[in-house]
Biopython code that builds the backbone (N, CA, C, O; Angstrom):
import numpy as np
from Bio.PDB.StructureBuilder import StructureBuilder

atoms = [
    (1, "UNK", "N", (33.715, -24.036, -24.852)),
    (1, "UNK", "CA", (32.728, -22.971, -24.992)),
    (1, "UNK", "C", (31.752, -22.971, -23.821)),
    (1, "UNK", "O", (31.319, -21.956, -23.276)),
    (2, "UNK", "N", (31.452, -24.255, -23.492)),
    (2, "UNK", "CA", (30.581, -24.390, -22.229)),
    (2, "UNK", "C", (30.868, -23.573, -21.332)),
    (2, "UNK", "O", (30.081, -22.769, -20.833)),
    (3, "UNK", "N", (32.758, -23.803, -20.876)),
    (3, "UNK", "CA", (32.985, -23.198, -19.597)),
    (3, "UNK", "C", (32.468, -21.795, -19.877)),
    (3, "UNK", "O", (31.717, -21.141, -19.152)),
    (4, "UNK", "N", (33.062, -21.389, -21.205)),
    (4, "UNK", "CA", (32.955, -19.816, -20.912)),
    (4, "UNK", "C", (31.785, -18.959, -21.091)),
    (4, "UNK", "O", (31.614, -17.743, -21.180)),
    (5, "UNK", "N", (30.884, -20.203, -21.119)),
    (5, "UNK", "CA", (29.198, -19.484, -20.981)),
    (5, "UNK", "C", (28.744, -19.549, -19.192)),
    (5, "UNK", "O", (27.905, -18.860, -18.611)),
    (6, "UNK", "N", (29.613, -20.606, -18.649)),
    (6, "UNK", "CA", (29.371, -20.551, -17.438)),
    (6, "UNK", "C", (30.038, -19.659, -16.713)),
    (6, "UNK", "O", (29.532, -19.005, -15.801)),
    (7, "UNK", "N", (31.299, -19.583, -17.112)),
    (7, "UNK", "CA", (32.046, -18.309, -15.967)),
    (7, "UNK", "C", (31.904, -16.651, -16.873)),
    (7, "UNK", "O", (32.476, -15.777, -16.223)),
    (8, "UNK", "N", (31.409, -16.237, -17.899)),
    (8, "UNK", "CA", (31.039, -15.232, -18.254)),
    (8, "UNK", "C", (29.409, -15.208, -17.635)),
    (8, "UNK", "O", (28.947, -14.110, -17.324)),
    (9, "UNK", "N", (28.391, -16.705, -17.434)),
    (9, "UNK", "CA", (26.925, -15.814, -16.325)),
    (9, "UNK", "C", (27.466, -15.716, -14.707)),
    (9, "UNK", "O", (27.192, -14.889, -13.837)),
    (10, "UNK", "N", (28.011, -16.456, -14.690)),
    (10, "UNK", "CA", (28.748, -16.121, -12.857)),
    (10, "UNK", "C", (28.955, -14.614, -12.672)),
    (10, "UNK", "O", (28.401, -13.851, -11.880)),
    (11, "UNK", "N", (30.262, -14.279, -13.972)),
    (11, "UNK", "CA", (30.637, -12.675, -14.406)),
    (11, "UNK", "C", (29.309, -11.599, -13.965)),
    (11, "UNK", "O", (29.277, -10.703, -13.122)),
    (12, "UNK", "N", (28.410, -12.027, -14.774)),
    (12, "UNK", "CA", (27.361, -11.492, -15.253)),
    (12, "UNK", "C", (26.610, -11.552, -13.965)),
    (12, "UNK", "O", (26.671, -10.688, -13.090)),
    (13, "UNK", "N", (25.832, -12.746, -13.915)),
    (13, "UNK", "CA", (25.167, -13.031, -12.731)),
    (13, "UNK", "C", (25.442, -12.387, -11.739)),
    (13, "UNK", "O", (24.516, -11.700, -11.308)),
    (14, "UNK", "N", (27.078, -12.316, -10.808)),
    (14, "UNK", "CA", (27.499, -12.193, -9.791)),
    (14, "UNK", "C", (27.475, -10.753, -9.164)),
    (14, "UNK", "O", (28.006, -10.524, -8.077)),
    (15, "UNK", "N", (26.676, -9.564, -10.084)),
    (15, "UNK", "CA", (26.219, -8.494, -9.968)),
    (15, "UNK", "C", (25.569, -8.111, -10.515)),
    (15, "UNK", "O", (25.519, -8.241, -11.738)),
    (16, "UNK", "N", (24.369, -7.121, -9.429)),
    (16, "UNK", "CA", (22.756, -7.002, -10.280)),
    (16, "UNK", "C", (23.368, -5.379, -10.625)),
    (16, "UNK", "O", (22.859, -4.733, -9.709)),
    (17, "UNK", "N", (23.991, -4.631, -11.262)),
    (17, "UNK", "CA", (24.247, -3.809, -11.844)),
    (17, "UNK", "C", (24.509, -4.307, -13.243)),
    (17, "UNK", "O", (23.956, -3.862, -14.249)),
    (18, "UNK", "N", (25.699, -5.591, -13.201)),
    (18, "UNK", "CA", (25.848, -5.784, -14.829)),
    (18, "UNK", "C", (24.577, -6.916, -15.192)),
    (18, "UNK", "O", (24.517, -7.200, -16.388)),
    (19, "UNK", "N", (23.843, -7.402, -14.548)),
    (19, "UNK", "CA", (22.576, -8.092, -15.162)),
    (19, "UNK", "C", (21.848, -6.769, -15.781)),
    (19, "UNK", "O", (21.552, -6.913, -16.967)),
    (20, "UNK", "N", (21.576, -5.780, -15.334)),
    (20, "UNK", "CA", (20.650, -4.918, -15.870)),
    (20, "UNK", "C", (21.490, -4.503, -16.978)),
    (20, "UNK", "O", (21.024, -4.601, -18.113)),
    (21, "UNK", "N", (22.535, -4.101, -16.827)),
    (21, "UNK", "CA", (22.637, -2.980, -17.926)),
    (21, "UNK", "C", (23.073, -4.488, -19.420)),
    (21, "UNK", "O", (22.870, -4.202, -20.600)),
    (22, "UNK", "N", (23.471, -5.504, -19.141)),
    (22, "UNK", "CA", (22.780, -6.699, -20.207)),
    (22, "UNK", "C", (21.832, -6.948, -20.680)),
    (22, "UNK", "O", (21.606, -7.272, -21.846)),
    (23, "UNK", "N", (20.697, -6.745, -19.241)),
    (23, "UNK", "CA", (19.346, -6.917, -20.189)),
    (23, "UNK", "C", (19.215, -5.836, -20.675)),
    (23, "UNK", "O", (18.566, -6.020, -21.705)),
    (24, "UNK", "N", (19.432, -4.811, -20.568)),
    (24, "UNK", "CA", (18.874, -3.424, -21.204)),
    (24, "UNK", "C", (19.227, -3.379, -22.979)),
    (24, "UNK", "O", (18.589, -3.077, -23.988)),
    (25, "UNK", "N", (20.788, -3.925, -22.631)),
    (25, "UNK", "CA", (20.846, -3.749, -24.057)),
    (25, "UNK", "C", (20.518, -5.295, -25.034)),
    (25, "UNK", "O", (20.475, -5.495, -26.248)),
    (26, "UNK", "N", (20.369, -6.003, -24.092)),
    (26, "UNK", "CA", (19.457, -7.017, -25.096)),
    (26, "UNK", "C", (18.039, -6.604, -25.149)),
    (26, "UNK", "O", (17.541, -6.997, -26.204)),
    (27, "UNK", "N", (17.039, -5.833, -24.259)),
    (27, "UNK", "CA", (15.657, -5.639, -24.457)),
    (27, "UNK", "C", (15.987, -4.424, -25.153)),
    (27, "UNK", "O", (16.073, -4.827, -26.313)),
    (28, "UNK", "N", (16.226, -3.192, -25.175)),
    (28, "UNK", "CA", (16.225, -2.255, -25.860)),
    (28, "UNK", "C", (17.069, -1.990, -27.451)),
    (28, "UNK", "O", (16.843, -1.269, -28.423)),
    (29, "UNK", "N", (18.229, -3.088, -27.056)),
    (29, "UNK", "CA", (19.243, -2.752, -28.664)),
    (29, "UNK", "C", (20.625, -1.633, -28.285)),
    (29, "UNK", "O", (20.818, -1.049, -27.218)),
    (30, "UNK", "N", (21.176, -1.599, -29.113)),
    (30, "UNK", "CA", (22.126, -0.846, -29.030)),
    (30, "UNK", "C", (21.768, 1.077, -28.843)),
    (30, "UNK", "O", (20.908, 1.802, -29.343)),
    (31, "UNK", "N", (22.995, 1.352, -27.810)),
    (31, "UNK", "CA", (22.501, 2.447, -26.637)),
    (31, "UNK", "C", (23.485, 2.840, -26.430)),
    (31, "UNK", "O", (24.240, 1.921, -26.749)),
    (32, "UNK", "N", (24.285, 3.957, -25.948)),
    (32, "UNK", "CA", (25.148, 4.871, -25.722)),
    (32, "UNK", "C", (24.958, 4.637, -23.981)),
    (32, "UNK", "O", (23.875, 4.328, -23.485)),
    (33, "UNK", "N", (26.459, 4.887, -23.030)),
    (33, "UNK", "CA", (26.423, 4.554, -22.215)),
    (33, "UNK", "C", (25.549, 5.333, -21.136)),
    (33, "UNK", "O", (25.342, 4.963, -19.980)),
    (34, "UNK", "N", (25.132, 6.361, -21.687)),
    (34, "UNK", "CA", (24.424, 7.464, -20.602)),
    (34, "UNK", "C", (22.775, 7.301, -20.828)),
    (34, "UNK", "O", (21.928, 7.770, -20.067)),
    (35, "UNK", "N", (22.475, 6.437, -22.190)),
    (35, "UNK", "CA", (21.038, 6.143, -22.159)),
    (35, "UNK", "C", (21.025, 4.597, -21.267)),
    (35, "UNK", "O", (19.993, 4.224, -20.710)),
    (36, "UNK", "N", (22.098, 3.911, -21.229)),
    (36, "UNK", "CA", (21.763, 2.692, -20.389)),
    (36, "UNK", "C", (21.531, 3.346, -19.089)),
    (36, "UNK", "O", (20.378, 3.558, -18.711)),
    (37, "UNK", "N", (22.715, 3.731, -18.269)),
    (37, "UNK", "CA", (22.458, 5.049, -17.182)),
    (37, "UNK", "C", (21.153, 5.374, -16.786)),
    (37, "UNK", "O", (20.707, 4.948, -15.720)),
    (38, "UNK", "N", (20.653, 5.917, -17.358)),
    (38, "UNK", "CA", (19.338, 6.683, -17.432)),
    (38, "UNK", "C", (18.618, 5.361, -17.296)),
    (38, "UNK", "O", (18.320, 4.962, -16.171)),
    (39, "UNK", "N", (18.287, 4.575, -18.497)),
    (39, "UNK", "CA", (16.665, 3.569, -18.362)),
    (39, "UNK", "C", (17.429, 2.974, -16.843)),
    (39, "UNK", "O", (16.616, 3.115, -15.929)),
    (40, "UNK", "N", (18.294, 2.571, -16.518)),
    (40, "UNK", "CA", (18.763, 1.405, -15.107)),
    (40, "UNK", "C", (18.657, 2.539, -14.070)),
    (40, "UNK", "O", (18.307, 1.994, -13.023)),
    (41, "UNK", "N", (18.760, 3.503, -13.929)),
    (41, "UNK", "CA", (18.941, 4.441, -12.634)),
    (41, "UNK", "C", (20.244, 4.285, -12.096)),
    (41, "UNK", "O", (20.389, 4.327, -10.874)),
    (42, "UNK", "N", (21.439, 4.071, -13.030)),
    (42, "UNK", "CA", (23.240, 3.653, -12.369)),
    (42, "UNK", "C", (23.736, 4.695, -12.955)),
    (42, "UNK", "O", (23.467, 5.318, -13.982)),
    (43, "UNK", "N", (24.648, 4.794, -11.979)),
    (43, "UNK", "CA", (25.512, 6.271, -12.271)),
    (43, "UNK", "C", (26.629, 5.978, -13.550)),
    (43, "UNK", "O", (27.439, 5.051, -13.562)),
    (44, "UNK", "N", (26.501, 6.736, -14.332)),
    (44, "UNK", "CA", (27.104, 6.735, -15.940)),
    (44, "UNK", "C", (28.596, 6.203, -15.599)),
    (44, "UNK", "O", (29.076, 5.248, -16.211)),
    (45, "UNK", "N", (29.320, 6.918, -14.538)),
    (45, "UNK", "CA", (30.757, 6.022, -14.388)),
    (45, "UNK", "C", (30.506, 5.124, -14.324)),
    (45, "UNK", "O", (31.049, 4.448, -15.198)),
    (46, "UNK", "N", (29.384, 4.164, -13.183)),
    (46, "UNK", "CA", (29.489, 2.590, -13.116)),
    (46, "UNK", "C", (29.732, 2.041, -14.330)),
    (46, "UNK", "O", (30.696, 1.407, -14.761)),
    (47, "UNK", "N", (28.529, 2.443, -14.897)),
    (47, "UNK", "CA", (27.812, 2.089, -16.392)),
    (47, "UNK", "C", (28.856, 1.834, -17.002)),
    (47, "UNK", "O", (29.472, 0.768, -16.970)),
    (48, "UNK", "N", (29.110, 2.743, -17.566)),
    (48, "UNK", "CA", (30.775, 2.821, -17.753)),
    (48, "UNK", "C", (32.233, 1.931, -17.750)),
    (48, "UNK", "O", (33.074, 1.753, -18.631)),
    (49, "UNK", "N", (32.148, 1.541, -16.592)),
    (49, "UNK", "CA", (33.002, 0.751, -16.132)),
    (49, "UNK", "C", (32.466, -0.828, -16.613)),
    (49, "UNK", "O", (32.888, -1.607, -17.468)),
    (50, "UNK", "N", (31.520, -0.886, -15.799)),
    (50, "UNK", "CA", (30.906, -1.931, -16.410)),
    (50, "UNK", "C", (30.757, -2.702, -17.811)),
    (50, "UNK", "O", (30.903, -3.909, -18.007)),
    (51, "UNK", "N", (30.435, -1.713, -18.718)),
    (51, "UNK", "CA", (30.407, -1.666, -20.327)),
    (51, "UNK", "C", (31.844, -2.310, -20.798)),
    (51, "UNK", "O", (32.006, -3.187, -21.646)),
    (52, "UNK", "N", (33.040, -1.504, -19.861)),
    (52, "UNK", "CA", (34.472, -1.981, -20.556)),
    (52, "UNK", "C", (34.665, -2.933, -19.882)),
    (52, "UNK", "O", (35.328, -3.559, -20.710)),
    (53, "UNK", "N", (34.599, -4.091, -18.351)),
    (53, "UNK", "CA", (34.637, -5.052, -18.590)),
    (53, "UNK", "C", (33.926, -5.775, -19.266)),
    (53, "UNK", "O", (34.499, -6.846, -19.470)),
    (54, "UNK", "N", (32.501, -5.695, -19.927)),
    (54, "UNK", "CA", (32.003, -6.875, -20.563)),
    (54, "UNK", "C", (32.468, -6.630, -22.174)),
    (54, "UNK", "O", (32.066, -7.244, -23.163)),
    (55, "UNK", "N", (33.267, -5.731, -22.115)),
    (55, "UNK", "CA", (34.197, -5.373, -23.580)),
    (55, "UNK", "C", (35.165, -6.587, -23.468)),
    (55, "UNK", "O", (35.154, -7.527, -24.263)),
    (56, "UNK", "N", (36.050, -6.467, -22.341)),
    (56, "UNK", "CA", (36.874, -7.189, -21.728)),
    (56, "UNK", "C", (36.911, -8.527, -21.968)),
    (56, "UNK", "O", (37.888, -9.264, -22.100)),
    (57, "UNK", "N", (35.546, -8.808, -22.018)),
    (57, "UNK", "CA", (35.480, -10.316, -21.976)),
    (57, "UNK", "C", (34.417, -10.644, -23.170)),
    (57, "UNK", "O", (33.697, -11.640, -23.096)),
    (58, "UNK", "N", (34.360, -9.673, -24.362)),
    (58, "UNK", "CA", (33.815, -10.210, -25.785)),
    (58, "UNK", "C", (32.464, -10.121, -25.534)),
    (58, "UNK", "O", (31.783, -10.473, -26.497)),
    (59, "UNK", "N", (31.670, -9.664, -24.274)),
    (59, "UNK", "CA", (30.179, -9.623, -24.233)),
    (59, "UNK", "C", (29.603, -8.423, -25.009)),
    (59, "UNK", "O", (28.484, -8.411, -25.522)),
    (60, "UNK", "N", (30.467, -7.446, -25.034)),
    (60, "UNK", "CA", (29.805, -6.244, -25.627)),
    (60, "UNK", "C", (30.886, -5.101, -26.533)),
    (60, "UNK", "O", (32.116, -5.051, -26.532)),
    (61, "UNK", "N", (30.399, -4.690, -26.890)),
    (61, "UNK", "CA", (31.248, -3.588, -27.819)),
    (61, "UNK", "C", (30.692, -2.483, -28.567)),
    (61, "UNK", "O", (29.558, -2.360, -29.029)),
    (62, "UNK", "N", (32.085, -1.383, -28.624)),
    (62, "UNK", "CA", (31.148, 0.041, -28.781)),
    (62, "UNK", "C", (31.708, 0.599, -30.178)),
    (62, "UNK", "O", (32.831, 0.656, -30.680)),
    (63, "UNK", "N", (30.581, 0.936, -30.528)),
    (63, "UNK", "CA", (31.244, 1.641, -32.224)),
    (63, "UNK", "C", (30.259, 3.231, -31.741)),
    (63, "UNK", "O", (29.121, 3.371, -31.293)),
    (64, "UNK", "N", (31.186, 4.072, -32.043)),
    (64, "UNK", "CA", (30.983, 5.556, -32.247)),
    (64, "UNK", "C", (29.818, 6.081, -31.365)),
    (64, "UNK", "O", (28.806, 6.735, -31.616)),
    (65, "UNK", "N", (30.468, 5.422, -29.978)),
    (65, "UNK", "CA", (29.988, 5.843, -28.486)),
    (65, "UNK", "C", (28.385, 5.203, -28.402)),
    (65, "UNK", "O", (27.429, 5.571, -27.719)),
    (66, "UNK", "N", (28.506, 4.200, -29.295)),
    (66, "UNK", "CA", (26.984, 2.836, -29.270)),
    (66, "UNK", "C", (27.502, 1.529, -28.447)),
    (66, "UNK", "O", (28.310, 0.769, -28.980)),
    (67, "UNK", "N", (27.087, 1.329, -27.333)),
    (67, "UNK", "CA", (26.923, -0.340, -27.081)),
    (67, "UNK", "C", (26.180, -1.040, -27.599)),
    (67, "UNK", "O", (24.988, -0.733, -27.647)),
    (68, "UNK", "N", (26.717, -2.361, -28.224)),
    (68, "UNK", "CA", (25.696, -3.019, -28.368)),
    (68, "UNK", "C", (26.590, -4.603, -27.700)),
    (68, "UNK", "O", (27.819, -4.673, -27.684)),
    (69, "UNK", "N", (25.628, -5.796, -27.178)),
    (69, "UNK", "CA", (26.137, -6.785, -27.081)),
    (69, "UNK", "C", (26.358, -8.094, -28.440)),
    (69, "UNK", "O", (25.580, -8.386, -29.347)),
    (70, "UNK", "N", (27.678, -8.645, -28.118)),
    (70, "UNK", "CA", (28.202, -9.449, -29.187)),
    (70, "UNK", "C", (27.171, -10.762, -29.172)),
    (70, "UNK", "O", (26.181, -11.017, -28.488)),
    (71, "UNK", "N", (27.727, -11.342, -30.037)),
    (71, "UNK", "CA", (26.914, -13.007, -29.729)),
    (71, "UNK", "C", (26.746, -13.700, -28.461)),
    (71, "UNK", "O", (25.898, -14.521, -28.111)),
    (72, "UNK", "N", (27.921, -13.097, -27.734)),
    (72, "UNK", "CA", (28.471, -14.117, -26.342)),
    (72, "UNK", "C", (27.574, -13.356, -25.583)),
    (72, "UNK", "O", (26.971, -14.087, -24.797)),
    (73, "UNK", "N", (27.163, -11.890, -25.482)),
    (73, "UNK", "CA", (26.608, -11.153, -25.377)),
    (73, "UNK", "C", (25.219, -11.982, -24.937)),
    (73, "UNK", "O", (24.910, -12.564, -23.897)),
    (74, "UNK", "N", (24.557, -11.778, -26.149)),
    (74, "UNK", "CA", (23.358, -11.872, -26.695)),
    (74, "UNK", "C", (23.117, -13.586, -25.850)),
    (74, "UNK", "O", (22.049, -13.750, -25.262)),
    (75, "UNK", "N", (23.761, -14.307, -25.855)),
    (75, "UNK", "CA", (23.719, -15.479, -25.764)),
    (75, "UNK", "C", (23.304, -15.662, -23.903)),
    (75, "UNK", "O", (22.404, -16.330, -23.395)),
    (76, "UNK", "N", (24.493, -14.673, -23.150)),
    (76, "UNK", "CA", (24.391, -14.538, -21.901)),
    (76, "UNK", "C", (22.800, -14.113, -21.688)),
    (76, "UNK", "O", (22.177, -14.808, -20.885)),
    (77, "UNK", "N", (22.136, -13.097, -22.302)),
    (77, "UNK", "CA", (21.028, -12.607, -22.130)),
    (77, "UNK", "C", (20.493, -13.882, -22.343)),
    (77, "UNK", "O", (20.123, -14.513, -21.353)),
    (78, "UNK", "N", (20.410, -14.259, -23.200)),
    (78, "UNK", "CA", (18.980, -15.100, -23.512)),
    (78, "UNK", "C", (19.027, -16.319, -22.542)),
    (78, "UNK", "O", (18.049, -17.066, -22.508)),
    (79, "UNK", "N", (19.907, -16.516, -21.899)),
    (79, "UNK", "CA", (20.104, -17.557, -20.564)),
    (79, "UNK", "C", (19.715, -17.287, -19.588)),
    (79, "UNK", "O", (19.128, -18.117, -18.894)),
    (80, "UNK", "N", (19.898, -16.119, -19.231)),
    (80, "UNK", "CA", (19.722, -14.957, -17.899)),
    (80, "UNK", "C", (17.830, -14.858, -18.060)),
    (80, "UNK", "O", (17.130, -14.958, -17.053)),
    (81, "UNK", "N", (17.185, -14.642, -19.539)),
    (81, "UNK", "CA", (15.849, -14.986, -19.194)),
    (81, "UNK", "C", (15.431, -16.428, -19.366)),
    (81, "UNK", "O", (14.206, -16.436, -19.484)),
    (82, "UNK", "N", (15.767, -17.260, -19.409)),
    (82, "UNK", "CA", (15.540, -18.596, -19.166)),
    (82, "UNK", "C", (15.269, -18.725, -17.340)),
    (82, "UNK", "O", (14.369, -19.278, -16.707)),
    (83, "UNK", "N", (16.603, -17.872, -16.852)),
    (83, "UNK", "CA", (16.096, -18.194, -15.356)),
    (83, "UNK", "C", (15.837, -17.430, -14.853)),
    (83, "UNK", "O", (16.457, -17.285, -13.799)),
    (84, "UNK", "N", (15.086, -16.694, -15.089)),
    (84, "UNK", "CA", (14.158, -15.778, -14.879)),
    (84, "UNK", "C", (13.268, -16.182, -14.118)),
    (84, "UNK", "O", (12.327, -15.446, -13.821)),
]
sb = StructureBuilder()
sb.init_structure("model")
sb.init_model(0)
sb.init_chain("A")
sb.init_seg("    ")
for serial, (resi, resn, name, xyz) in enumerate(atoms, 1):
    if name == "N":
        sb.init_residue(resn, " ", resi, " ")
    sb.init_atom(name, np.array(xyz, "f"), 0.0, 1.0, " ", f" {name:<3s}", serial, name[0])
structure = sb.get_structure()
């Protein structure tokens, strides 16, 4: 489990597009991909794209065009403000 908290913040970490739109939906809650868009200033395809890899890899998931992040999710966030 360790590793995959470390190579899912690398994931994460390794671009400040998917750090934001993580924190967004850990500070704001579950959000539709065009309101993450909007609060980050990223173009809705990125967003987009973005959203389905961290689908990809169990960080996040969408019910009836809602993101919200999973545990692994949630977990990445709350690390990401640790090193803050």
């Amino acid at each position: 489990m360790a590793e995959d908290l470390a190579g899912n913040m690398g994931f994460v970490m390794g671009n400040k597009h998917r750090e934001r739109v993580v924190q967004v939906l850990g500070s704001k809650g579950n959000l539709s991909a065009e309101k993450v868009a909007k609060f980050e200033h990223i173009p809705a395809p990125a967003v987009k794209k973005i959203l389905a890899e961290l689908a990809e890899r169990g960080l996040a998931f969408v019910s009836d065009d809602v993101w919200c992040l999973t545990e692994a999710g949630q977990e990445i966030e709350r690390e990401m403000k640790k090193r803050a």
